[in-house]
N, C-alpha and C positions, 0 to 999 in steps of 0.2 A: 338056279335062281340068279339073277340077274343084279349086280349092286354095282355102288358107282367105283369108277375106274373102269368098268370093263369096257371093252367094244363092244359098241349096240349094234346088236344083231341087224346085217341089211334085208332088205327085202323089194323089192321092185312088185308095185301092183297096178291099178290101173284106178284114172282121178278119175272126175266127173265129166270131164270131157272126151273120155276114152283113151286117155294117155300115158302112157306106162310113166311113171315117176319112183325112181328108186333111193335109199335114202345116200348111197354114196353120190348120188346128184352134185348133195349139198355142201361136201368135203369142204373145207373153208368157211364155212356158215355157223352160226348157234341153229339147232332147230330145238323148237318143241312139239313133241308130238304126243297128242293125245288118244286116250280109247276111250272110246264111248259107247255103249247097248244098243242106242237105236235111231236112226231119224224122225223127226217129227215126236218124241215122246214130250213131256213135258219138260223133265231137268235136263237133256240132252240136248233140245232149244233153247234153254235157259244157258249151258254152260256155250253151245255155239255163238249165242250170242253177245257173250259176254268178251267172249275170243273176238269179235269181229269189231266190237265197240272195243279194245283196246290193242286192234290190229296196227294201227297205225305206228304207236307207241314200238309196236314190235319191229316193226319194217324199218325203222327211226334210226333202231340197235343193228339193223342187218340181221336179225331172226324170224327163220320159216318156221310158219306154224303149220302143222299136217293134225288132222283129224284121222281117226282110222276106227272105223265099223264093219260089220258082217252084210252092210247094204249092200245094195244093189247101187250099178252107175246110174242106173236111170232114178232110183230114190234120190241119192246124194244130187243131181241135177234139180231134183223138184222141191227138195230142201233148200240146196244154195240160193236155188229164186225166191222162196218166198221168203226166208230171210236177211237175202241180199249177201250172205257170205261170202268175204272176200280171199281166205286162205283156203287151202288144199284139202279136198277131202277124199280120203281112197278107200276103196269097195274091197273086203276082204273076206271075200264068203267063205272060203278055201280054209280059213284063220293063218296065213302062212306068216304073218306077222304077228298076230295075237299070239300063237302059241310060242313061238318063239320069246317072248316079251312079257310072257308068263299071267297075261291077263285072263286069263279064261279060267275060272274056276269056278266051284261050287258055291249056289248061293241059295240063300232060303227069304223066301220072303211068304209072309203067313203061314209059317209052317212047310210050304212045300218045296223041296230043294230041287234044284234044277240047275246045269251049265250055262253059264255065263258069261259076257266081257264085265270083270272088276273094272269101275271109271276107274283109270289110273294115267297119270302123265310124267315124261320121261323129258329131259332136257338132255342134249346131245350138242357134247363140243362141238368145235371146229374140225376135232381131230377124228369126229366119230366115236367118242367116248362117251359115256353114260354119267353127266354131273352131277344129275339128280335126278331121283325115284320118288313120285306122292303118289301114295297110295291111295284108294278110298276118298277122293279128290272130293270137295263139295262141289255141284255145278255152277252155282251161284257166284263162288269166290276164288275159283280156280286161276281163270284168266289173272287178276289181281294180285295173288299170289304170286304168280309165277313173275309175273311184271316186279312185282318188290322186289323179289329174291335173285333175279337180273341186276334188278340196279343196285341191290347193298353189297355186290362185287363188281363193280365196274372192272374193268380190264382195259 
């Protein structure tokens, strides 16, 4: 299980453009990267959205934000267009970062349980270090969150 202090697990997968993007890329960076169940769902538009209307804010501080799902690049392409998405989104069918990252677990909904991506989002220093884990993220207020919790430690 993964808690902060540790080194977040790297992984290199491929964006929506067809471009390998791995996260030691960003050595020097804040990233935050999220996981999310599905494209086009409803809270997963909702929480992408949410990331994109407070994209700029992020770019501001010098922090990439990466999405990461079990799509497909041609999904994540037909998603970025029609909500204009401006940060990174990588296709992880494989789960080579989910499971690593420890999102993938059992979840029940109506009764019926079944494997899943937990929404969860990770904040990742400069140094590649893991500063903060939200579990069980709401899609709504994520983006928002994480933006506060950025700026009540300025650095």
């Amino acid at each position: 299980m993964l808690t902060k202090g540790m080194k977040a697990p790297d992984f290199t997968l491929e964006d929506k453009d067809g471009k390998t993007v791995s996260l030691s890329d960003f050595i020097g960076k804040k990233v935050v990267i999220y996981f999310y169940p599905k494209d086009n769902t409803p809270g997963c538009t909702r929480q992408a959205c949410a990331f994109a209307g407070a994209y700029n804010e992020f770019k501001k501080r010098n922090i990439e934000v990466i999405g990461i799902s079990r799509d497909s690049v041609a999904s994540h392409v037909k998603f970025a267009e029609k909500y204009e998405l401006p940060f990174i989104l990588l296709s992880d069918p494989e789960r080579k970062a989910i499971e690593p990252y420890g999102v993938w677990q059992e979840k029940k909904l109506y009764g019926k349980v079944s494997m899943g991506i937990v929404r969860t989002t990770f904040i990742v220093d400069e140094e590649g270090k893991i500063e903060m884990i939200m579990p069980k993220v709401k899609p709504d207020t994520n983006a928002a969150e994480i933006l506060a919790e950025l700026m009540s430690h300025k650095n």
